[in-house]
N, C-alpha and C positions, 0 to 999 in steps of 0.2 A: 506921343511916342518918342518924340526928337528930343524933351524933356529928361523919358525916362532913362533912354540909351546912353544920356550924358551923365548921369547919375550912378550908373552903371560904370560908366568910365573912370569917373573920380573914383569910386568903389572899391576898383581894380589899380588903380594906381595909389590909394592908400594902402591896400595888402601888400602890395610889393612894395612898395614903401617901408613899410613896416617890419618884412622881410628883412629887405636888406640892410635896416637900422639891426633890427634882431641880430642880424648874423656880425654884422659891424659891432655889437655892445661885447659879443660872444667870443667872437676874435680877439675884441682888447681884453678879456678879462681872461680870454688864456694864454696870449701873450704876456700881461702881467703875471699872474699865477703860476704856470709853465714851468717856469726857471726855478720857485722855489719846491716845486713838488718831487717827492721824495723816488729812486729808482725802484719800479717794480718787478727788478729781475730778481731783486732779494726772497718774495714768492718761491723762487722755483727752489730753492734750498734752503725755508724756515726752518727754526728748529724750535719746536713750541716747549715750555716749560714741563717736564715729567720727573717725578720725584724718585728719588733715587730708593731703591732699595737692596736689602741685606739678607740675603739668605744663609740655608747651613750649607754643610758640604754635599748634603745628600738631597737640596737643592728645595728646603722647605723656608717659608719666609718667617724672620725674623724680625724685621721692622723696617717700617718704612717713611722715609726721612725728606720734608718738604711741604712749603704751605697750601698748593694745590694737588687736586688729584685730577690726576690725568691718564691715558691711556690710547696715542693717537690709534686710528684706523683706517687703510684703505679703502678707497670707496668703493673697490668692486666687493668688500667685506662689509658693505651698508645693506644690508634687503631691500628689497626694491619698495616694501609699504610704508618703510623707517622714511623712505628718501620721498616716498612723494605725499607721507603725514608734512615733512618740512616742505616741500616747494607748494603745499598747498596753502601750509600756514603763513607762506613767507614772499612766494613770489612763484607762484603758478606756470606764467610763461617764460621763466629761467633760458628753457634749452631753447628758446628760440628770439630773444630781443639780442642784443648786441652790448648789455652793460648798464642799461637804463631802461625804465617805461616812462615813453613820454607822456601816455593817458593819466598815470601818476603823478606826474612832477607839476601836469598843466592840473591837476585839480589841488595839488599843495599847493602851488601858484595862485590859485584862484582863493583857496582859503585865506590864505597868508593877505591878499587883496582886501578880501571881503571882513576878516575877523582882526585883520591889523595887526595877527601874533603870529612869530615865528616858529611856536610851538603846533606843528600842525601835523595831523596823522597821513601816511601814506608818500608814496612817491622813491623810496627805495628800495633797491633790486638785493638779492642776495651779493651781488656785484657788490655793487653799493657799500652794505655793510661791510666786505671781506674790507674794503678798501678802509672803511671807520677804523674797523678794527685793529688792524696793524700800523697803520699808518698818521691817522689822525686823533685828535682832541674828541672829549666830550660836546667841546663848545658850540652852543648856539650859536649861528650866525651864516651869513648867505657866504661870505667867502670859502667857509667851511664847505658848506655844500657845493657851490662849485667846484670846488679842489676834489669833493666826495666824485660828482661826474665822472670830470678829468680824470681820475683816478681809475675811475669802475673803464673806463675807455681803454687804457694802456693795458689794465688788469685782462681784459678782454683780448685783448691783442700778443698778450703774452703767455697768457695760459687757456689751456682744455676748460670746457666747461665742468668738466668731471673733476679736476682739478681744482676749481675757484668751488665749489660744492662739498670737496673733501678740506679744504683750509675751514670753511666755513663749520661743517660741522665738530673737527675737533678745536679750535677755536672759541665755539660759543660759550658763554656761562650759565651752567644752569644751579646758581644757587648753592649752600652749603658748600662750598671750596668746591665743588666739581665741575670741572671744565673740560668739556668736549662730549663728546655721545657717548661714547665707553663709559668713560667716568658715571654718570650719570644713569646709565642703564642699572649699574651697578651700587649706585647708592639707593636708588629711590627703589630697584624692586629683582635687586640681587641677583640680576640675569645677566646675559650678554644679549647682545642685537640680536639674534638667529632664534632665541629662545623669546622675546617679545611678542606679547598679542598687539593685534589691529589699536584698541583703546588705547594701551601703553603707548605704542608706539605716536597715535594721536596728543597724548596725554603729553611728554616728551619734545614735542616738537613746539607745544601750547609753550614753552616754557620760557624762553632766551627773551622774548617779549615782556616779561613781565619775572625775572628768574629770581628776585629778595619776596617778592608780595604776590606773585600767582604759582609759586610752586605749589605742589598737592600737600606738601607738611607744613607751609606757613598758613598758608590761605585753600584750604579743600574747596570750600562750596565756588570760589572766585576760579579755581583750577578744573572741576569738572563742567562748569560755563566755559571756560576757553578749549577745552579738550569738544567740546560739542561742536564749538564752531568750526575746530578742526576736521572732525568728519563730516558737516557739514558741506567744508568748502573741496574736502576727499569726493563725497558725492557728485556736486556741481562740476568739477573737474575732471569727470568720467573713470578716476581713481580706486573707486569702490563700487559695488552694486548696492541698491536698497536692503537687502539685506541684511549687507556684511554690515553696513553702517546701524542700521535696526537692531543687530544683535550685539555690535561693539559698545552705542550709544545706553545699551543696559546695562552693560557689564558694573559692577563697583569699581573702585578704583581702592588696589592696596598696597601705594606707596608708603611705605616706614623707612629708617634707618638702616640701612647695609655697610657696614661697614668693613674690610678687607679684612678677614681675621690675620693674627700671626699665628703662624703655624708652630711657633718653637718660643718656651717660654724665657728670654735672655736678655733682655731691657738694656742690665747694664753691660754685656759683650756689647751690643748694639748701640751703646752710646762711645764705647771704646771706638768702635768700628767708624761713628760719624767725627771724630775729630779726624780719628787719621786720614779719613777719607778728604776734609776741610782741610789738612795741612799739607797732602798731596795735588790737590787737584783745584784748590778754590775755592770761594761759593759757589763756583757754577755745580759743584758736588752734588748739589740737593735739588738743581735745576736742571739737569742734562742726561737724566735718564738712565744713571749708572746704575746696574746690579754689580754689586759686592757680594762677590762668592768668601767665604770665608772654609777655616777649616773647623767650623765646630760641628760634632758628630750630634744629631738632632737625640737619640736613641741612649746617650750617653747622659746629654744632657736633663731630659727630661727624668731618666733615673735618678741624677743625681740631685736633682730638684726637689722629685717626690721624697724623696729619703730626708730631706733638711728639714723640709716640711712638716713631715712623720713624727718626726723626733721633737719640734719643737713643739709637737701637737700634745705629743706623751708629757713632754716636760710641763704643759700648763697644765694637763689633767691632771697628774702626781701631786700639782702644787693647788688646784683645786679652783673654784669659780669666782674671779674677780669683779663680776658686774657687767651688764648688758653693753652693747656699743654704742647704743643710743637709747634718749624717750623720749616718745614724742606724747604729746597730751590727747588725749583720742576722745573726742566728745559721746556720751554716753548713744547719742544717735547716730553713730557714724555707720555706713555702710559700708558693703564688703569693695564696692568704687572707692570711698575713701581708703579702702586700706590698700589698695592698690596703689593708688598716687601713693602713699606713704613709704609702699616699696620701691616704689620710681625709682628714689634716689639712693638706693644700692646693689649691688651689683654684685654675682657672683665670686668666691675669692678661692680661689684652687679647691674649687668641689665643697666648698661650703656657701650655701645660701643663705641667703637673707630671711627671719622670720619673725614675725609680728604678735608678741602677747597680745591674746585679746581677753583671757581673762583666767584668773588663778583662784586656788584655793590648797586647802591644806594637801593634799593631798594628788593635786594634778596642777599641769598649767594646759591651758588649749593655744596653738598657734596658729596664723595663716601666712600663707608661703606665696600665695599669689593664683591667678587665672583658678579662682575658687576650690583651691585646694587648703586641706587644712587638715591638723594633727594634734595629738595629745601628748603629754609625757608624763610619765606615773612617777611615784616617789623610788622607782628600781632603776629607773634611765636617767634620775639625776644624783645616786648616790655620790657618783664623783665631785658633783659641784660642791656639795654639802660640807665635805670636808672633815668627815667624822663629827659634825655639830650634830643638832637636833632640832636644824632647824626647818620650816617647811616648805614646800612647792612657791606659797604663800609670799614666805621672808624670802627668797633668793629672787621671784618671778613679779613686776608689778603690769598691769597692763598699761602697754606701750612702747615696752621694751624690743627693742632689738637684738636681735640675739642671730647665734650661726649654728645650722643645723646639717649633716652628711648622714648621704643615703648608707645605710649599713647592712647588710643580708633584708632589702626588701620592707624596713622599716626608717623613722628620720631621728636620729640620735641627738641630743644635744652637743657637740662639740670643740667648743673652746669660746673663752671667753674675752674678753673688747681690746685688753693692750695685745695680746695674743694675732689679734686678728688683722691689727696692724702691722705690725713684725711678720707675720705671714705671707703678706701681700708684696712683702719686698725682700721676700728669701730664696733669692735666686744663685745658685752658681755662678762663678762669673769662670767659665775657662779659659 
């Protein structure tokens, strides 16, 4: 027994030992660190990168100018399932640690021990990150992460949790220039926050983790795996009911392209607009979030647009059909999927569409327009192209050709032909 008790004693005096070596290693190393580590009062009035944009006078957008898309948001404007798809994804007991999880940091630790590599998963707070984020390097390395600590410490002590939660979320990157939550809501699935289902909102939060290689548009099936785990750890976290999480966990998932339309067609006012705005104001012009009200009358403009348009449309048809805008070689087995890719890469051009010879003859050509739509033209809809020849559907149309077609009383015209259609594209008023 007198054995055991002494064994016990060493025990206890190696723990505190070891303690207070701990806290002696911790002290020097924020005594050294300390002094170089950055003020975090600069938090309380960041001003995060937002791209400047240009509207008309009747206050519709005209373009918008800057390498990131952003769109910060208050965080009593976050819904509460937005915020707790991310504190599940990301750091669960947020509202109540102090800036760190020690159960985290000791199992990085333990990793980092046992596997020898500094690259090791786990052990950062959303704390944590805000602190990466603004403040420090990519780099691997323990002093980083101690500075990371230190940091999530003062972060803590100087701002609201609600606070260090809303840096964090318009801050993050999720991939395709979109940075912050807004941004992102609105690229991947054309809504705002309040308009988001439970999935999305899961889907979304999966993201800043993995934001170039687990978005839903580079990597789907790698994205609705992380979106799962998201509602799974919603579940575990008393977040959701079986249910919600059963019926979200089915949901598809239909993240595509959203891209901010411009409302007013004026490129080059809009380019007038960002010098002057660059020779007034800076670079910061395209980083600081200006709207440039201008005086151009949206109603004026687009009239006088369609009218240029009009004319140069008349002017090619008078002068008669110069040849498709493209041919692509279209294998004899191609499907109507192939001929979809093959319209991918074009794009509406002021009410003229993109269409696809698929096959001609003397007297008709057949086109397809896309989402299995598809149309004929007789030899009475292409007399204009003809140009008083004799010649037929045949000699003007080969399959593969790309051609531009406008809806006209309920049917698809042919309408102008390939230099036409580039001169089109850039026949804007400039007022």
């Amino acid at each position: 027994m007198t054995l055991i008790l002494r064994l016990l004693r060493y025990a206890l005096y190696l723990a505190l030992a070891g303690v207070v070596l701990g806290a002696i290693a911790i002290g020097t190393a924020y005594w050294l660190i300390s002094p170089r580590l950055p003020s975090v009062d600069t938090l309380k009035d960041v001003r995060l990168q937002v791209p400047m944009r240009v509207k008309s006078a009747d206050d519709k957008l005209i373009a918008t100018f800057g390498e990131t898309k952003r769109t910060p948001v208050r965080i009593e404007n976050v819904p509460d399932r937005l915020k707790h798809a991310f504190l599940a994804a990301e750091d669960a007991d947020f509202y109540s640690h102090r800036g760190i999880d020690a159960g985290g940091i000791a199992r990085a630790v333990w990793l980092t021990v046992t596997t020898g590599s500094k690259h090791v998963a786990g052990g950062s707070t959303i704390t944590q990150q805000v602190a990466r984020m603004f403040f420090l390097s990519s780099e691997v390395s323990y002093t980083r992460k101690l500075s990371e600590i230190f940091l999530a410490f003062r972060i803590e002590g100087a701002l609201t949790k609600d606070e260090i939660l809303a840096l964090y979320l318009n801050k993050s990157f999720f991939g395709h220039r979109s940075y912050g939550i807004v941004a992102a809501a609105e690229f991947y699935y054309g809504k705002t926050l309040d308009q988001l289902t439970l999935a999305e909102c899961a889907m979304l939060a999966s993201i800043p983790k993995f934001p170039s290689t687990g978005n839903p548009l580079s990597r789907p099936q790698r994205a609705l795996e992380r979106r799962g785990y998201v509602l799974g750890r919603m579940l575990e976290n008393h977040f959701i009911s079986q249910a919600e999480h059963d019926d979200a966990s089915r949901q598809p998932d239909l993240a595509q392209a959203h891209e901010a339309p411009n409302e007013v067609d004026a490129q080059y006012f809009a380019e007038l607009v960002r010098l002057e705005a660059i020779e007034r104001l800076g670079n910061n012009a395209l980083t600081d979030g200006y709207v440039v009200k201008t005086t151009l009358d949206s109603a004026q403009q687009e009239a006088a647009t369609a009218a240029l348009r009009s004319a140069l449309m008349s002017y090619d048809q008078r002068h008669g059909y110069r040849g498709a805008e493209a041919h692509i070689d279209l294998a004899a087995a191609a499907s109507e999927s192939d001929w979809d890719d093959t319209l991918a890469d074009y794009r509406s051009i002021a009410g003229l569409e993109p269409a696809l010879v698929t096959a001609s003859s003397k007297v008709a050509v057949t086109l397809y327009l896309g989402d299995k739509q598809t149309t004929a033209l007789d030899q009475a809809s292409i007399t204009w192209a003809k140009r008083g020849s004799s010649k037929s559907a045949a000699d003007l149309f080969k399959r593969g050709d790309i051609v531009r077609l406008a809806r006209e009383k309920d049917a698809w015209k042919l309408n102008t032909s390939a230099e036409m259609s580039s001169i089109i594209t850039d026949a804007t008023i400039t007022a």
